[in-house]
C-alpha positions as CSV (number, residue, x, y, z in Angstrom):
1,X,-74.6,15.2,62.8
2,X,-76.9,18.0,63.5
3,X,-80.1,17.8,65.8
4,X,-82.2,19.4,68.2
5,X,-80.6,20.7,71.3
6,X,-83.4,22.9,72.7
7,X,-85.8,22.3,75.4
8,X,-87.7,19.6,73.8
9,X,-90.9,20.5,75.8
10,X,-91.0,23.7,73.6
11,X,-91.5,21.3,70.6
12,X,-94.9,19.6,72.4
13,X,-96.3,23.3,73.3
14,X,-96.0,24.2,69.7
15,X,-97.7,21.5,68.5
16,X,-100.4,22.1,71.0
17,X,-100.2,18.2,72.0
18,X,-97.5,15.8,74.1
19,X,-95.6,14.2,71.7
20,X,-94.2,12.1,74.8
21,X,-90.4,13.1,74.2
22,X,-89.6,13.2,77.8
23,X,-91.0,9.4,79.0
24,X,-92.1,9.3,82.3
25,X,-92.4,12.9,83.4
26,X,-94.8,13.8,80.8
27,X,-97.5,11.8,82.5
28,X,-96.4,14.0,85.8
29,X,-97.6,17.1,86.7
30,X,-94.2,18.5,85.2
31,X,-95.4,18.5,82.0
32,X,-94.5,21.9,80.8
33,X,-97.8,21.6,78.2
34,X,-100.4,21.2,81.5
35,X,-98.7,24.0,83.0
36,X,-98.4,26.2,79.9
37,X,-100.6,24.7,76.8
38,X,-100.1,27.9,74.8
39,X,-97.6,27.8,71.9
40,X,-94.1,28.7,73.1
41,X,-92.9,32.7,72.7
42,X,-93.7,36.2,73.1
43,X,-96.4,36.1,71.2
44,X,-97.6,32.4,71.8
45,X,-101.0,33.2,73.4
46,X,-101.6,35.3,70.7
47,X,-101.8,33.5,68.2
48,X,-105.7,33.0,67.0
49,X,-105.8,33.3,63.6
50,X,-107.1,30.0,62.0
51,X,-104.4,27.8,59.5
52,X,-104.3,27.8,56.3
53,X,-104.9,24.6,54.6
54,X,-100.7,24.8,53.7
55,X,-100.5,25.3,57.9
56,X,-102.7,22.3,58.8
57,X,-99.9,20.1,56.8
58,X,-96.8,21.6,57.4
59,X,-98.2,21.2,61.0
60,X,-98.7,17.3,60.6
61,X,-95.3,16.9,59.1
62,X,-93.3,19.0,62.2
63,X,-95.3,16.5,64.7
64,X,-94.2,13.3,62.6
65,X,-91.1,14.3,62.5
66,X,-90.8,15.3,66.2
67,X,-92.2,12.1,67.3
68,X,-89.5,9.7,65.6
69,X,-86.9,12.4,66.4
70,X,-85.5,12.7,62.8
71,X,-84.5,15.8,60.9
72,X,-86.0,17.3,57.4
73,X,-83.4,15.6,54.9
74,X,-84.1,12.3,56.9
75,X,-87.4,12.8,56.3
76,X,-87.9,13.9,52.9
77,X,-85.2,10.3,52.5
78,X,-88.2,8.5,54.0
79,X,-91.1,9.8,52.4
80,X,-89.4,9.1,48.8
81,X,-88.3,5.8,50.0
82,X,-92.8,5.4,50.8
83,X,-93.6,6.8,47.7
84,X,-91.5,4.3,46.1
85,X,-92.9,1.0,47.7
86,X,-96.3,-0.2,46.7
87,X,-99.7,0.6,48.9
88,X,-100.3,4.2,50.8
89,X,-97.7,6.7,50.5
90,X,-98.6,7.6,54.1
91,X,-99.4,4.4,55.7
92,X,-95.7,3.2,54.2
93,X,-93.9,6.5,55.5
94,X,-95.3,5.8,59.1
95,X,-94.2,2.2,59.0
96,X,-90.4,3.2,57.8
97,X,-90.7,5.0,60.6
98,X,-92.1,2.9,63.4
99,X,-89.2,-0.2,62.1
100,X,-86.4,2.4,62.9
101,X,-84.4,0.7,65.6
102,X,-84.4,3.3,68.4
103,X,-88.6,3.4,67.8
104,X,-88.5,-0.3,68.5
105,X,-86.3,-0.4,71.7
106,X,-88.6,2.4,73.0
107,X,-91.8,0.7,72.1
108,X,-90.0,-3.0,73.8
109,X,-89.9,-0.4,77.0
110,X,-86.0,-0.9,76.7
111,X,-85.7,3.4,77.5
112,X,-88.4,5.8,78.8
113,X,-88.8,8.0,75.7
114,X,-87.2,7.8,71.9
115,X,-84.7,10.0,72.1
116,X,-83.5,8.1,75.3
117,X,-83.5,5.1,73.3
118,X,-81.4,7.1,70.4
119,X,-79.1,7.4,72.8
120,X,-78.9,3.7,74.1
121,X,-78.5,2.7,70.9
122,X,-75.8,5.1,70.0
123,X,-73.8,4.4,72.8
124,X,-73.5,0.5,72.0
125,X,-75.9,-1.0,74.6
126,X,-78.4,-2.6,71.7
127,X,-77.6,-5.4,69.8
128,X,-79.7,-7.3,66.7
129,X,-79.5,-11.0,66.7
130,X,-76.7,-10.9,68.7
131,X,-74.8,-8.2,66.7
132,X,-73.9,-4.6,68.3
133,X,-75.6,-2.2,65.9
134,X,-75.4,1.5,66.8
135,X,-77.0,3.3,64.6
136,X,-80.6,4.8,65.2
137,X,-81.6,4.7,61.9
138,X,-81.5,1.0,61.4
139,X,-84.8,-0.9,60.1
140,X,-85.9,-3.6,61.6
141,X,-86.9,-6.7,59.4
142,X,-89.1,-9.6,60.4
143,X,-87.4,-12.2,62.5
144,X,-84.8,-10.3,63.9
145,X,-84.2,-10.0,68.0
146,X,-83.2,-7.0,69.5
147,X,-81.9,-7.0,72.7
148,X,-79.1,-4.8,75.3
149,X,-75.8,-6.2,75.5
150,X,-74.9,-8.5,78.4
151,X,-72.6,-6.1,79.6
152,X,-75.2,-3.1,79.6
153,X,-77.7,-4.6,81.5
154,X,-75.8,-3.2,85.1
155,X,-76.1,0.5,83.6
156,X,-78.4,1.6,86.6
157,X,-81.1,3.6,83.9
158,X,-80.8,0.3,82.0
159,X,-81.6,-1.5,84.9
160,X,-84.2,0.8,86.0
161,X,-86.2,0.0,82.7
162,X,-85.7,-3.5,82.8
163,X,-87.4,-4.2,85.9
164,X,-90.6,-2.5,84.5
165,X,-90.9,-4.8,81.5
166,X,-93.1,-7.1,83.0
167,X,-95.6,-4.0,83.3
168,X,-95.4,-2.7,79.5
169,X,-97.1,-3.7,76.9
170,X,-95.8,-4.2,73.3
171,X,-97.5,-3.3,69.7
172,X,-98.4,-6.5,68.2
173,X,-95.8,-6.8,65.3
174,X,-93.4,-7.0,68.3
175,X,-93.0,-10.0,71.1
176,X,-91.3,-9.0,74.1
177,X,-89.6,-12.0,76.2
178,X,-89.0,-10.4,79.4
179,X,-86.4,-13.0,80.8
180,X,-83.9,-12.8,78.1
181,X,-84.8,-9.0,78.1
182,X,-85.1,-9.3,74.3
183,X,-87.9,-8.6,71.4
184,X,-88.8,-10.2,68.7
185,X,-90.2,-8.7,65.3
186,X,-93.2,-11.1,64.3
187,X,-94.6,-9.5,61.2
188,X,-94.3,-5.9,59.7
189,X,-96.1,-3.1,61.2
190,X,-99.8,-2.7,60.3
191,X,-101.6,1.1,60.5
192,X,-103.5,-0.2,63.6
193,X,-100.4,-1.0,65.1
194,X,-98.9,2.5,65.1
195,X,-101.1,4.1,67.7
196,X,-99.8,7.7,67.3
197,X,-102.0,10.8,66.5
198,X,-101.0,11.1,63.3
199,X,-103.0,12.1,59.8
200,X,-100.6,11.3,57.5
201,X,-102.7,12.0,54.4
202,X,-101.9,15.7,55.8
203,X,-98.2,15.2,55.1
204,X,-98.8,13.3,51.8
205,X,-100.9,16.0,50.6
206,X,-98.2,19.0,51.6
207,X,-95.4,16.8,49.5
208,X,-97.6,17.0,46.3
209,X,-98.1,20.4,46.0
């Protein structure tokens, strides 16, 4: 499958905000967009001229996307699959996103970052009720507990996380039980429950041109 394989802090500069794909060090003085906030490339500090309207949502839709980690077709998928369901195109589209299971064993505090999370989870460390499921795109349903395989929990990064839990706090459609390093999904998430800087009327907008 294809995907990203370029510095990912290049991705948080063009957007011209941190989209947090790096965990940990982007709250460091590391952070490539506090040392550089410009737009990556030669002509990246150059660039002044206001947006158009077309800009401003095409904009939106890049930082959805690069938050969640997902590519265009998977997107597009998911925005059809919102359009589809009853209520706000865009509130729906962000909830499809925030139920994808690497988005929930990031926000239990399972990995440091998403696409650390993909990566647990596509290596066979996560399990749903009990069940190994490895694929990043799964949706989470109401009820059901994710948690990291018994015999993943002396992977020393796995470890490393785990020992934090007690200091992390959930989004309230989840329930985090920190001695059976498990979560729990208690109802489905709600707009106030996605706290990312998202206007995803923007992105609804650029899909009905």
């Amino acid at each position: 499958m294809a995907k990203y394989t370029e510095p990912v802090c290049r991705l948080c500069r063009r957007e011209g905000q941190k989209l947090f794909l790096k965990g940990d060090r982007c709250y460091t003085n590391k952070c490539a967009i506090d040392r550089r906030s410009y737009a990556p490339g030669m002509h990246g500090q150059n660039r002044g001229k206001k947006p158009s309207d077309y800009g401003i949502q095409l904009r939106e839709k890049q930082k959805a996307r690069r938050i969640y980690g997902v590519l265009e077709k998977q997107f597009r998928g998911y925005f059809a699959k919102a359009a589809r369901q009853q209520g706000m195109t865009g509130e729906n589209l962000l909830r499809l996103l925030e139920r994808r299971l690497d988005n929930v064993v990031y926000r239990l505090g399972f990995a440091g970052s998403r696409p650390e999370a993909r990566q647990f989870v596509t290596h066979g460390h996560i399990t749903v009720n009990g069940k190994r499921v490895d694929i990043a795109s799964y949706l989470v349903s109401v009820g059901e507990v994710i948690s990291i395989k018994e015999s993943s929990r002396d992977n020393n990064r796995i470890k490393e996380m785990t020992e934090t839990l007690k200091d992390r706090a959930v989004p309230a459609w989840l329930s985090l039980d920190v001695n059976t390093i498990s979560g729990t999904v208690i109802h489905m998430p709600s707009r106030e429950d996605i706290q990312i800087p998202i206007e995803e009327h923007l992105i609804v907008e650029k899909y009905s041109r």
